[in-house]
C-alpha positions in Angstrom: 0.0 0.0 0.0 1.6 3.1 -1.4 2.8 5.9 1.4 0.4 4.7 4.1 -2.3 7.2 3.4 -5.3 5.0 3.2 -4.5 4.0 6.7 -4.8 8.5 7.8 -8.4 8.5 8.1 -9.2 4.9 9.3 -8.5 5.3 13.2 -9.8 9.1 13.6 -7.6 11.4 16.3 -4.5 9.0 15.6 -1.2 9.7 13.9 -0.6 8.3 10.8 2.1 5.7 12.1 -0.6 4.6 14.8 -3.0 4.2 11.7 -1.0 2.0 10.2 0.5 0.0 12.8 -3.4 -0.4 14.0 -4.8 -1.2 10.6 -1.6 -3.8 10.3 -2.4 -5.3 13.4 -6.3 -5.7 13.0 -5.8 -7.0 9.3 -3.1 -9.8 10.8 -5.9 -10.7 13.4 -8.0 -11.0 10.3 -5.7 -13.2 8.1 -5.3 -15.0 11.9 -8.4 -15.7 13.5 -6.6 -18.6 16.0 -4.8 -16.1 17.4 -7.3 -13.1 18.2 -8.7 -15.3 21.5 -4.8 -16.6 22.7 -5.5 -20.1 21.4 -3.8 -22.5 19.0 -6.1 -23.5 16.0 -8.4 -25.6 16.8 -7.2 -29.8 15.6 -8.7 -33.5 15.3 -10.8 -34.3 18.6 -10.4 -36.9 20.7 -10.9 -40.4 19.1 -13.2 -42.5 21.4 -11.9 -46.1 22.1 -15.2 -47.5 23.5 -16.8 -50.0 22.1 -20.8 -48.5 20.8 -23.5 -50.3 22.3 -27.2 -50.2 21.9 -28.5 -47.2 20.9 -25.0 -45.9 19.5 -25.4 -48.4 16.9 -26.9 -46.6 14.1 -26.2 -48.7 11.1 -29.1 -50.4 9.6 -28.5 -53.9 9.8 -25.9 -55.7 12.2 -24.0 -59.4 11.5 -25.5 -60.5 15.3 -23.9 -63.4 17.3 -25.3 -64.7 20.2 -24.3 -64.9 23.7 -22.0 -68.4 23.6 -20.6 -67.4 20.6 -23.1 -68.8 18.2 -24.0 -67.4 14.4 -27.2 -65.8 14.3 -27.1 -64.4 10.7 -27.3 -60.2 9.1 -30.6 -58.9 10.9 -31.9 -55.4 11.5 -30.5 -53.6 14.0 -34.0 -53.1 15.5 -34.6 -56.7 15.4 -30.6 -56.9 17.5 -31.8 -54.3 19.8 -35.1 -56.0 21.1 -33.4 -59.4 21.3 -31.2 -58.2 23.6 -33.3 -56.4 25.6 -35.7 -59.9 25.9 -32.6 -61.5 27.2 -31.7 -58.5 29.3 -28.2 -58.3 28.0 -26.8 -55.5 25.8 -25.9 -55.5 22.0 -22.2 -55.0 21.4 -20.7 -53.9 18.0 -17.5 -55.6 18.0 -15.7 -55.7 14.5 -17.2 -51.7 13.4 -15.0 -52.4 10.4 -17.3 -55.2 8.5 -19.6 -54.8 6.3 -22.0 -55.0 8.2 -20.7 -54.9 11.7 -20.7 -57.6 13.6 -22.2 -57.7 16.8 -22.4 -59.8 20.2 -24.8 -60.2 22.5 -23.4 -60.2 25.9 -22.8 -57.9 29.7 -21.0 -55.0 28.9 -20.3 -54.3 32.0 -19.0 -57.8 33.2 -17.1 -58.0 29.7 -15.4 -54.5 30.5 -14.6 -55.8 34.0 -13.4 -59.2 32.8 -10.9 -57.2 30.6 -9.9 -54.7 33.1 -8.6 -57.9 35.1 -6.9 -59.5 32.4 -5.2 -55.9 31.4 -4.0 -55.9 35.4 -2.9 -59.8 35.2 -0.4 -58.8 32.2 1.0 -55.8 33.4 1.5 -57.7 36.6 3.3 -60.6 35.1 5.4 -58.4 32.6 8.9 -58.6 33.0 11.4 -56.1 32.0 14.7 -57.0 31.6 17.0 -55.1 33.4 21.0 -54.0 32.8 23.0 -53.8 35.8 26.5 -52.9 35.6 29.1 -53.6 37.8 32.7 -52.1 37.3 36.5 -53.7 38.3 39.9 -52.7 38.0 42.4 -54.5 36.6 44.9 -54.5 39.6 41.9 -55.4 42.1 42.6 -57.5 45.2 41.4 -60.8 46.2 38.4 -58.8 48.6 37.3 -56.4 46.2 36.9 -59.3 43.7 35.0 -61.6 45.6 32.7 -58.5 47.3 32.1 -58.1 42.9 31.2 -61.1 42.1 29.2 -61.8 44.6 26.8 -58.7 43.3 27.3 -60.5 39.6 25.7 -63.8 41.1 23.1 -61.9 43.0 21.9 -60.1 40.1 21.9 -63.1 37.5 20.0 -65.1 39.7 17.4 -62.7 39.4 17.8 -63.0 36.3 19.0 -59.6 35.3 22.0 -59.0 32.8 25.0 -57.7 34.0 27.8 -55.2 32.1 31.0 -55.6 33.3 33.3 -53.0 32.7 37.0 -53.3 33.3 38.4 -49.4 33.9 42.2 -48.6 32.6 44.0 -46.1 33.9 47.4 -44.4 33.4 50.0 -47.4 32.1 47.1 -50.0 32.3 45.8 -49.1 28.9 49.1 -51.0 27.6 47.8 -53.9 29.1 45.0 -54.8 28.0 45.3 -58.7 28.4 44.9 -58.1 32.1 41.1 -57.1 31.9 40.7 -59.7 29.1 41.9 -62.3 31.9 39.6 -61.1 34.5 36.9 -60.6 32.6 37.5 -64.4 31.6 37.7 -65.8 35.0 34.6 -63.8 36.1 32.7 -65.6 33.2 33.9 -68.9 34.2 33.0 -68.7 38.0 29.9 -67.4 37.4 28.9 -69.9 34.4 26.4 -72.0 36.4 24.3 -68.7 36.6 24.7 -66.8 33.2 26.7 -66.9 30.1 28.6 -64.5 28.2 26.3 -62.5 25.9 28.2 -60.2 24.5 32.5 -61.2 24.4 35.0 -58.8 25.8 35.9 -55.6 23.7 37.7 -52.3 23.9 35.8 -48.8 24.3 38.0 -46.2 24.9 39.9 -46.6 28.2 37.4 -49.3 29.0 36.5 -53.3 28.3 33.2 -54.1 28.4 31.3 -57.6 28.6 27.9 -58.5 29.4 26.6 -61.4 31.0 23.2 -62.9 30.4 21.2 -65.2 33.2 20.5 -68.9 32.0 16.8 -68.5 33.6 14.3 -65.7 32.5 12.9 -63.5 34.5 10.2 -64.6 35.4 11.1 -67.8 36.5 14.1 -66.1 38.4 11.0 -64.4 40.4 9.2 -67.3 41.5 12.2 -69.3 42.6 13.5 -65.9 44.4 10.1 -65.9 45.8 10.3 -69.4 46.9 13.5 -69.0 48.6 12.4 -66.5 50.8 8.8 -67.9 51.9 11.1 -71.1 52.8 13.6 -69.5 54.9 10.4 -66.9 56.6 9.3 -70.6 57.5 12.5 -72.2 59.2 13.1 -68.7 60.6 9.5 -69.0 62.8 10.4 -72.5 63.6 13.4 -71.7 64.9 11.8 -68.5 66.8 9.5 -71.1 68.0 11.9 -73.9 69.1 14.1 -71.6 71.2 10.7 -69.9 72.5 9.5 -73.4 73.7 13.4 -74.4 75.0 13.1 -71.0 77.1 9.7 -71.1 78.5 11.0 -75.0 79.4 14.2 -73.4 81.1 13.2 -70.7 82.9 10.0 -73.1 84.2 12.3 -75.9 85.6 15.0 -72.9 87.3 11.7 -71.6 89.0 10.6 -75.4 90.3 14.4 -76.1 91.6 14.6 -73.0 92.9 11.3 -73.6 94.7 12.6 -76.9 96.1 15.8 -75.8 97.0 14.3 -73.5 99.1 12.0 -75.7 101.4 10.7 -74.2 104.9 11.7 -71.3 105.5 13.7 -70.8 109.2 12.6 -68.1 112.0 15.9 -66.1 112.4 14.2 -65.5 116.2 14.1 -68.0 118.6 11.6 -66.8 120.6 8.9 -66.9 117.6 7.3 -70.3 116.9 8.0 -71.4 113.7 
């Protein structure tokens, strides 16, 4: 727009700058109408994962299966509706994407609850496997190395895998053979609980190899599991036994004490016994 003079006599009382800047703004507001209430433009909805039932089917005709699972054949969707309000279930469109949609007969609200468990069930019994990472020096002592792999066994027996890193430092990165050895004997004392997964190599200053358990999981769990309800067990039993062996004790101390004491003596003569 040439010179800005259409914009002098659109905003009365205002400079001819203002005007324009004004008449800029309102015709960007204009070209913009997301951004004249402070909102982003508006995009898809939410997409409803819920089954439709009853009334929500509005197709004209419905492949219906009954309750145990059996074939009753393409009938109107009328027709569905009152059968399953004779049986006093509700009418289920389960496969939307046929042609037509098929639908079942059943509870809706027991079927939702029956899969609500099941969802629960698997996330409960899902296992993720788990990397944990232990790290040695070449030069370590006899201690250090048994305090290691001791943490190595505990881990692959619950059947996580374990990285093993070997650190060099200073002159030790000329000698790499050393973590190559200890990495090897590591492996080969822990081989009734894992196996090597993935062989030593060099990264940088550092050798890695990692150790995967023989068992899964899972499995790992429930014997974990079974370990500890075992020794809960023979630790009350014990508890008990040495109970019962003290309550036996201290009753036959208080009995030989009794008859060790007999009749007591009058340390005054002249008072009768």
């Amino acid at each position: 727009m040439p010179g800005g003079a259409p914009y002098e006599g659109a905003f009365p009382g205002a400079s001819p700058r203002a005007s324009a800047c004004r008449a800029g703004a309102w015709c960007h507001l204009l070209t913009n109408p997301s951004k004249s209430r402070g909102r982003p433009p508006k995009t898809g909805g939410h997409i409803s994962t819920e089954l439709r039932i009853n009334d929500r089917i509005r197709v004209p005709e419905v492949r219906l299966v009954g309750p145990n699972g059996e074939t009753v054949g393409i009938v109107p969707t009328g027709e569905a509706l009152k059968l399953a309000q004779e049986a006093d279930l509700d009418l289920v469109e389960v496969a939307p994407m046929a042609r037509p949609p098929v639908c079942k007969l059943m509870d809706y609200g027991k079927f939702k609850y029956e899969n609500a468990q099941k969802a629960r069930e698997a996330r409960r019994n899902q296992t993720n496997v788990i990397i944990k990472e232990m790290k040695l020096r070449p030069k370590i002592d006899a201690h250090d190395y048994e305090t290691k792999k001791g943490h190595v066994v505990r881990f692959l027996r619950a059947g996580d895998k374990v990285k093993i890193t070997i650190m060099f430092r200073g002159r030790e990165q000329h000698r790499p053979e050393l973590g190559f050895r200890l990495l090897q004997r590591l492996a080969e004392d822990v081989t009734e609980l894992g196996f090597v997964e993935s062989a030593p190599k060099q990264d940088g200053r550092n050798m890695i190899m990692v150790l995967g358990p023989h068992r899964k999981k899972a499995e790992a769990k429930v014997e974990l599991a079974a370990e500890k309800q075992t020794r809960m067990a023979e630790r009350a039993a014990d508890e008990a036994a040495e109970r019962e062996e003290r309550t036996a004790h201290n009753s036959g101390h208080a009995v030989a004490q009794k008859k060790a004491r007999g009749r007591s003596e009058n340390l005054d003569p002249e008072i009768e016994a």
